[in-house]
Legacy VTK file of the C-alpha trace (Angstrom):
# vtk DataFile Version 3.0
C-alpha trace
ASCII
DATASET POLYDATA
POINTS 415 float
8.571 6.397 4.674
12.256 5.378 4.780
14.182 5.262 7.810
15.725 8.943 7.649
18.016 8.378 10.377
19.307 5.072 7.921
19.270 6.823 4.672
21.723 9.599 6.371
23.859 7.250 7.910
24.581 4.744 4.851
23.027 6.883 1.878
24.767 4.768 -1.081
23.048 1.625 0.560
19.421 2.919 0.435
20.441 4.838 -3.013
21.273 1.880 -4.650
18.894 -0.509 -2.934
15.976 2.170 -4.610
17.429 2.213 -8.278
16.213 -1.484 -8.063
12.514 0.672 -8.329
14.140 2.760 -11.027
13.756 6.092 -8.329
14.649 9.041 -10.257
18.893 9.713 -9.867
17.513 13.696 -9.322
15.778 13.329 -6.818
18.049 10.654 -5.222
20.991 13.434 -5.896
18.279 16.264 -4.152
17.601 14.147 -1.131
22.485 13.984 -0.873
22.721 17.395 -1.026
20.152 17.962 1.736
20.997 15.287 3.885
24.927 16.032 3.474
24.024 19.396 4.867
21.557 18.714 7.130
24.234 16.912 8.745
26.538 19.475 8.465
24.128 22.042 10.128
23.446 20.038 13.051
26.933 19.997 13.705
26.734 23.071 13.754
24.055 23.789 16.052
25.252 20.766 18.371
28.633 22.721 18.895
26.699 25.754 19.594
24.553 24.109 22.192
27.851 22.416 24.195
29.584 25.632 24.156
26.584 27.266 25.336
26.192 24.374 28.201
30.304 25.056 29.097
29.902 28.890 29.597
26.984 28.429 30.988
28.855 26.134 33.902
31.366 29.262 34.418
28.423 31.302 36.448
29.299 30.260 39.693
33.086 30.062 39.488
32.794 33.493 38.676
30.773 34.682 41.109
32.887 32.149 43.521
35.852 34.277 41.887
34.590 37.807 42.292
34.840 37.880 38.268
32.403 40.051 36.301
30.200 38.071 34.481
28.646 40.526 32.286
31.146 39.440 29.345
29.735 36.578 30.163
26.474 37.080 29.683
26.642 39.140 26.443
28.646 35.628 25.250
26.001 33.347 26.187
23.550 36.025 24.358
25.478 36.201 21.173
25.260 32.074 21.135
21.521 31.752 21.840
21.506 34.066 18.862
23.326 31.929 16.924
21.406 28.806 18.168
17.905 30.403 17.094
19.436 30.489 13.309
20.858 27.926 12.998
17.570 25.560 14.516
15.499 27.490 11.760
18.107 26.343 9.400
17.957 22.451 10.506
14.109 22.797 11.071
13.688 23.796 7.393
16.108 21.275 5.983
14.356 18.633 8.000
11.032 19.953 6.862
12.124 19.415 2.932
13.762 16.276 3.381
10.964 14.755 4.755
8.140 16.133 2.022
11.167 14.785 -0.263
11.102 11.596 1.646
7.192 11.357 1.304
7.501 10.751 -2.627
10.574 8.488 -2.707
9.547 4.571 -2.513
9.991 1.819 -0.358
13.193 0.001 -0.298
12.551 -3.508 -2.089
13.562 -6.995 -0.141
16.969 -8.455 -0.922
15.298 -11.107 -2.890
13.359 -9.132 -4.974
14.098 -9.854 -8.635
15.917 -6.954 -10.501
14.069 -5.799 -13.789
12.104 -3.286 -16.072
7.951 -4.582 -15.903
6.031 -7.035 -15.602
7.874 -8.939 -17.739
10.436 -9.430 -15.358
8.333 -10.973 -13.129
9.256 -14.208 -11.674
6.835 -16.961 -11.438
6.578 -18.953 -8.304
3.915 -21.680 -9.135
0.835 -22.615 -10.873
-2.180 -23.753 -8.962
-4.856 -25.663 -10.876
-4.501 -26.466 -14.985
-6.195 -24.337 -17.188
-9.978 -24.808 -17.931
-10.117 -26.997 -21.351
-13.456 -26.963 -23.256
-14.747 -28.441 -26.397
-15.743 -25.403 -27.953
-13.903 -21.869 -28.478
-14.318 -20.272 -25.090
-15.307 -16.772 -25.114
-14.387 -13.368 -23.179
-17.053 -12.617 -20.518
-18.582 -9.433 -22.499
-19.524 -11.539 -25.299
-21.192 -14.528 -24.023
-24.581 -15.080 -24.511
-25.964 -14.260 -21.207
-24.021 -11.089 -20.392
-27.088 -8.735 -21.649
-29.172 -10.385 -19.039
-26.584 -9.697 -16.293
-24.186 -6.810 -17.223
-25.096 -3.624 -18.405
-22.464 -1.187 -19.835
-24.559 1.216 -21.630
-26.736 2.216 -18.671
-23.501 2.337 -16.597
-22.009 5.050 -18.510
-25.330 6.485 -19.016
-25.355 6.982 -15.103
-21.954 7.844 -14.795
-19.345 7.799 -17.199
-17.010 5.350 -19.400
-15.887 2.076 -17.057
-18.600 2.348 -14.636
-20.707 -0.651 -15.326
-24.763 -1.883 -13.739
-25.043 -5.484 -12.281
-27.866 -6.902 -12.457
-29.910 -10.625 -11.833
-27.216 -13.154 -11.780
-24.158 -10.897 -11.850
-25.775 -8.894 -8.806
-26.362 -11.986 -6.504
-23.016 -14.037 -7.857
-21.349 -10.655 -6.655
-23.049 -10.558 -3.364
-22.265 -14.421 -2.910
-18.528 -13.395 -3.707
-18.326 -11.045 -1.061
-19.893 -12.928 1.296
-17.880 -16.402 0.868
-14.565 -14.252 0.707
-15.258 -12.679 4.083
-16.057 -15.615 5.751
-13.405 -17.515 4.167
-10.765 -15.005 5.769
-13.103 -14.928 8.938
-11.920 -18.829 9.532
-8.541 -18.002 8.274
-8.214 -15.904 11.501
-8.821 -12.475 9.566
-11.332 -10.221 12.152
-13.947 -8.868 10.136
-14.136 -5.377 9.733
-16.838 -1.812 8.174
-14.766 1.172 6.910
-15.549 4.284 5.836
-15.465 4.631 2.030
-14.442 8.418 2.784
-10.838 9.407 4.472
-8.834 12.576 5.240
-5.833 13.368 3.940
-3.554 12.157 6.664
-5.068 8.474 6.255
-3.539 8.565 2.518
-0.396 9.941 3.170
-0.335 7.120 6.143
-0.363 4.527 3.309
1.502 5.979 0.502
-1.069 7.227 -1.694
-0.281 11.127 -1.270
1.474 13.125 -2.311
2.566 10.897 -5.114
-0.499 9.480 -6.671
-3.485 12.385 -5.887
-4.284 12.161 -9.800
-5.701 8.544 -9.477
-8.473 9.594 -6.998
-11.788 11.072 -6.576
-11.635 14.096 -4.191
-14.563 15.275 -2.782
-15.063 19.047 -3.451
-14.658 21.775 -0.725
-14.145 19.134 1.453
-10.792 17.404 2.735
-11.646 14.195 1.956
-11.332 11.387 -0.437
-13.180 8.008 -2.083
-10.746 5.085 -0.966
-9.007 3.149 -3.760
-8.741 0.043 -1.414
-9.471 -1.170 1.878
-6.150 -1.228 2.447
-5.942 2.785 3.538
-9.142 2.747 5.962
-8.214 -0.260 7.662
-4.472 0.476 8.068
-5.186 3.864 9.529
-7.314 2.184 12.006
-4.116 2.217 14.018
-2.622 5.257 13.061
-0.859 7.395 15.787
-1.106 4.648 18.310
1.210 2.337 19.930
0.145 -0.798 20.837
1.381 -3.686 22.836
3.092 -6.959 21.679
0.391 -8.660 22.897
-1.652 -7.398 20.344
-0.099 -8.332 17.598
-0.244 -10.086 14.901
-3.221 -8.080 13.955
-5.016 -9.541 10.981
-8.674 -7.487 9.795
-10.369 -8.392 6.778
-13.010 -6.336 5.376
-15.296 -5.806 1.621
-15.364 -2.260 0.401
-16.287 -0.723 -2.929
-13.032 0.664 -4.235
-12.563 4.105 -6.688
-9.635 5.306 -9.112
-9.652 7.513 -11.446
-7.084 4.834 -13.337
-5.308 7.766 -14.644
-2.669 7.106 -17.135
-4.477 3.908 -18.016
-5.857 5.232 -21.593
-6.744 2.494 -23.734
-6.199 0.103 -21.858
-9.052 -3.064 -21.009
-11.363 -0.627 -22.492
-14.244 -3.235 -22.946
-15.570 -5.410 -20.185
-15.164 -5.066 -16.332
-11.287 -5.653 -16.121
-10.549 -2.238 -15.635
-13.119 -0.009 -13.768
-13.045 3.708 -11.879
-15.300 1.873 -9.148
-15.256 -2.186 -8.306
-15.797 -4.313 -5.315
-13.110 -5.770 -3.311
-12.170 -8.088 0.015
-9.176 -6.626 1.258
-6.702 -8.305 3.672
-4.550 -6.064 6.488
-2.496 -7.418 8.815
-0.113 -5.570 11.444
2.789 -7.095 12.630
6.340 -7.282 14.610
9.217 -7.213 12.316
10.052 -11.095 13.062
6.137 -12.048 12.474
5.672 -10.017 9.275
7.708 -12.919 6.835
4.882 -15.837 8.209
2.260 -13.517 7.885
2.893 -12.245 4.771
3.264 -16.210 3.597
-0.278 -16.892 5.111
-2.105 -14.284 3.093
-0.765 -15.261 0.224
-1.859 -18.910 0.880
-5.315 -17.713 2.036
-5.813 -15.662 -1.569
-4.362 -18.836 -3.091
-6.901 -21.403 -1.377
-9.579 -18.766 -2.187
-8.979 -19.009 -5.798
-8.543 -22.422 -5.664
-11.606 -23.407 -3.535
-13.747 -22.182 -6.370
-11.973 -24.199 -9.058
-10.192 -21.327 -10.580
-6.110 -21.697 -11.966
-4.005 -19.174 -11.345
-0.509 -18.453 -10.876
1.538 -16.891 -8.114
4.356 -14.207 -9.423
7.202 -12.303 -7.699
7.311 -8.929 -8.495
10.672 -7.419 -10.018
12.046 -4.149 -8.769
10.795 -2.079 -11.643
7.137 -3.215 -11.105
6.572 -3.053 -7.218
4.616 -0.730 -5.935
5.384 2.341 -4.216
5.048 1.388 -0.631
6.199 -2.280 -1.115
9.171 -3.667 -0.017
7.740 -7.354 -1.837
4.815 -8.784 -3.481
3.338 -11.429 -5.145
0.855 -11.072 -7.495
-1.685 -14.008 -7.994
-3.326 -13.924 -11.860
-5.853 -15.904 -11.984
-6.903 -17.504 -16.107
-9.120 -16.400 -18.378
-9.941 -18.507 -21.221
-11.877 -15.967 -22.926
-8.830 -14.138 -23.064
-6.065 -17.320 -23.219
-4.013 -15.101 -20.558
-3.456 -14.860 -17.060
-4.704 -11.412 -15.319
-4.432 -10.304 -12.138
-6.966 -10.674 -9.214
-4.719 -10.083 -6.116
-1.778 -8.174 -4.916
0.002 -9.097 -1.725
2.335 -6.562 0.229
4.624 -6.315 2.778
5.307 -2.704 3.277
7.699 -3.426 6.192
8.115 -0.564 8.667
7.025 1.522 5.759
3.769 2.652 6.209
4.122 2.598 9.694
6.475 5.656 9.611
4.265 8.036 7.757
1.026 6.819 9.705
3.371 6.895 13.289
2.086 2.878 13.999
4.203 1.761 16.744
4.320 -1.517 19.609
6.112 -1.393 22.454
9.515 -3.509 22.881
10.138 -3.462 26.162
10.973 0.415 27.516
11.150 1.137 23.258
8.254 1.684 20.966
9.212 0.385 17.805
7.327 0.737 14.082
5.549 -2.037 13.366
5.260 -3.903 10.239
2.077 -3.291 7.750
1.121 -5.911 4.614
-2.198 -6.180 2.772
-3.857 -7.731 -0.410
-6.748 -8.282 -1.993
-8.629 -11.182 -1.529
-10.160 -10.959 -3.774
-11.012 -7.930 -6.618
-14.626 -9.374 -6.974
-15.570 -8.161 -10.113
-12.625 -9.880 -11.535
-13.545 -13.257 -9.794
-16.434 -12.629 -11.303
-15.198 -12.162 -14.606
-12.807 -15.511 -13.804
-16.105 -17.729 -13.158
-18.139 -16.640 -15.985
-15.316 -17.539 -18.191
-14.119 -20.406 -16.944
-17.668 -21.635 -16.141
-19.432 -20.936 -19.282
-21.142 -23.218 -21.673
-21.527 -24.080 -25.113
-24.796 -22.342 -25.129
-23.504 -19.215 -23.349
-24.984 -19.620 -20.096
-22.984 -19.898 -16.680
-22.607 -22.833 -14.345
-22.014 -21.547 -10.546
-19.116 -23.392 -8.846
-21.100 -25.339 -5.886
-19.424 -23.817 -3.109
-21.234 -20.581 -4.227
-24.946 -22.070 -4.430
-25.417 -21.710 -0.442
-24.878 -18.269 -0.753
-26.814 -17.438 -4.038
-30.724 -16.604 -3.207
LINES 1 416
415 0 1 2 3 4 5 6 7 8 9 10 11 12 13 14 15 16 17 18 19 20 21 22 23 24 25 26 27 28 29 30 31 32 33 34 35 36 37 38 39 40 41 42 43 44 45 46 47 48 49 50 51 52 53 54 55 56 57 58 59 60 61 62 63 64 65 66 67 68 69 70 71 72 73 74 75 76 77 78 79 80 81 82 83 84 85 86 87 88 89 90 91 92 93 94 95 96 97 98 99 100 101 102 103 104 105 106 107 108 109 110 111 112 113 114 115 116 117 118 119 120 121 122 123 124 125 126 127 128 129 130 131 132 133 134 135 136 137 138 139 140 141 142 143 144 145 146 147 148 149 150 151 152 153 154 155 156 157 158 159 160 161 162 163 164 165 166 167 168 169 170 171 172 173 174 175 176 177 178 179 180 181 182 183 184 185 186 187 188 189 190 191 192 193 194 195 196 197 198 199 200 201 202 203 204 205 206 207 208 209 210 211 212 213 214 215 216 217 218 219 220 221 222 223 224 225 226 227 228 229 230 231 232 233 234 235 236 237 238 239 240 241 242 243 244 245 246 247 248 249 250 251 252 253 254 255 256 257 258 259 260 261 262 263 264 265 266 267 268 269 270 271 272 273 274 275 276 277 278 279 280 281 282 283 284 285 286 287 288 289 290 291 292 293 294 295 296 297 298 299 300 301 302 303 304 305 306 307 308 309 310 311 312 313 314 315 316 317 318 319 320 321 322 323 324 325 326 327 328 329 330 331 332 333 334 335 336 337 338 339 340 341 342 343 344 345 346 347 348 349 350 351 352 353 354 355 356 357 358 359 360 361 362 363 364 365 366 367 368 369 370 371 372 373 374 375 376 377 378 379 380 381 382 383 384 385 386 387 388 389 390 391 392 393 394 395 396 397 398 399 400 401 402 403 404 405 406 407 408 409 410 411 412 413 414
């Protein structure tokens, strides 16, 4: 959430630091008139209460005067009157800015690249050339030993459309992924970690998901709770409500989860193959920080994706996010795409945030600074989406013949 007491103080700063995000002018207009007059009305009330401290001072002079102090009295009444309105007043206009506040973005970084989409991204670096083969490579869904290991039919059978079935190589390749990425992080310093897959309400709102987004996920009926869309929400809300000390920070958790979204809005788009599924694997990476740590440890997870990537022999590129396509708790990111042959393009296989003192607002995550406790800083990314680093080997590991070669970092961890 943004800083309230910030956005009433300098609101043209914060206003235009948002249309970089492309925030709606309405509701930016909404959230002026209420805070103009919230201001107004504690004024208000704040004159009420001093003149209500002042008479109330005046008791014993009168009585030290002999002076009747019923007047008095019936003054003092008349202003706790007043008082009692005009808190209801400021109590709902603090109430409506903040459930306006809950759907208006994060404020993007200074250095975050102005523009529309994606295409406005800014690319930092490449890592690794692009797989070159003597044949035409193919996409992963058409290769010759996909039947064997992917089955889409039975997947939508069981469920619906873009749920998919695993199965011999794909299954164990999977479970080698998840188990090389989480010890990977493990010596990278990233604690290991076993969520829930279920969370309330609050834990959402903590990161950013509600109210805005509740049409991309899978409620559970009758029941206030939700399937996660990433590991990011669980994990984060570890610390909710709590404050912890210095000491304890940074805080860096890593942990696999499967991951569910209704992808809503996403019609027609990566209709075939696993690209774009309502429920995938992924090997998420939190960390909690102190403002002045966030900037190194934000750096370090995007190196530790990086080396991921490129310690199983897969190029990809790293790319900073413009205004227009950062996320709604973000404040910067760098996406790393990762190429597929199959499909001569780069796609994307991680997302790293820092959400700044964003998240912690919402989800109240504070360390203490002395006799101050202070909102820490939250960042996360994935590391990796497995089914896509899936996707990533079989393309840019196949053969002529349409069989797979695993990279040999993986064979340890294959049965």
């Amino acid at each position: 959430m943004l800083d309230l007491k910030e956005l009433q103080n300098d609101f043209e700063k914060i206003a235009t630091k948002l249309r970089k995000k492309k925030v709606d002018e309405t509701v930016l207009e909404r959230l002026r008139e209420i805070s103009l007059k919230l201001k107004e009305q504690r004024k208000i009330l704040e004159a009420l209460q001093a003149e209500q401290n002042a008479k109330s001072k005046l008791f014993p002079q009168y009585q030290k005067e002999g002076k009747d102090i019923a007047g008095l009295k019936e003054e003092l009444s008349q202003i706790k009157q007043k008082i009692a309105v005009e808190q209801e007043i400021v109590r709902t206009l603090e109430d409506e800015m903040y459930e306006i506040a809950l759907s208006i973005p994060n404020i993007p970084d200074d250095d975050v690249p102005e523009g529309d989409g994606e295409e406005d991204n800014v690319e930092l670096k490449r890592v690794l050339e692009p797989t070159t083969f003597s044949f035409t490579p193919k996409e992963h869904w058409d290769l010759a030993i996909t039947p064997e290991w992917i089955d889409f039919e039975r997947g939508v059978k069981l469920a619906k459309s873009r749920f998919s079935v695993l199965k011999n190589g794909a299954a164990k390749l999977e479970r080698a992924l998840i188990n090389y990425m989480l010890d990977f992080n493990h010596n990278r310093g990233f604690e290991e970690v076993c969520v829930p897959y279920l969370v309330n309400r609050d834990s959402l709102i903590g990161t950013g998901q509600l109210p805005k987004f509740e049409e991309d996920l899978f409620k559970i009926e009758e029941e206030p709770l939700y399937l996660i869309p990433t590991a990011e929400v669980p994990v984060t809300n570890l610390f909710r409500d709590e404050i912890l000390t210095k000491e304890e920070l940074p805080a860096k958790l890593t942990s696999y989860t499967a991951c569910f979204r209704k992808e809503a809005g996403s019609a027609g788009r990566d209709t075939r193959g696993m690209i774009r599924q309502h429920q995938f694997d992924k090997v998420e990476l939190v960390a909690v920080t102190t403002p002045d740590q966030s900037d190194a440890v934000f750096d370090e997870m995007v190196a530790c994706a990086s080396d991921l990537l490129t310690s199983l022999g897969l190029p990809h590129r790293l790319m900073l996010l413009c205004g227009g396509d950062l996320g709604f708790s973000a404040a910067k990111t760098v996406d790393i795409e990762v190429w597929l042959p199959g499909q001569n393009r780069y796609r994307e296989i991680s997302s790293i945030s820092n959400t700044r003192a964003f998240q912690a607002r919402r989800a109240r995550i504070r360390y203490r600074e002395g006799k101050k406790n202070l909102p820490v800083h939250t960042l996360n990314g994935s590391s990796l989406a497995v089914g896509r680093t899936l996707i990533a080997i079989m393309e840019n590991y196949q053969n002529e013949d349409g069989t797979v070669t695993i990279p040999e970092i993986l064979k340890k961890y294959m049965p």
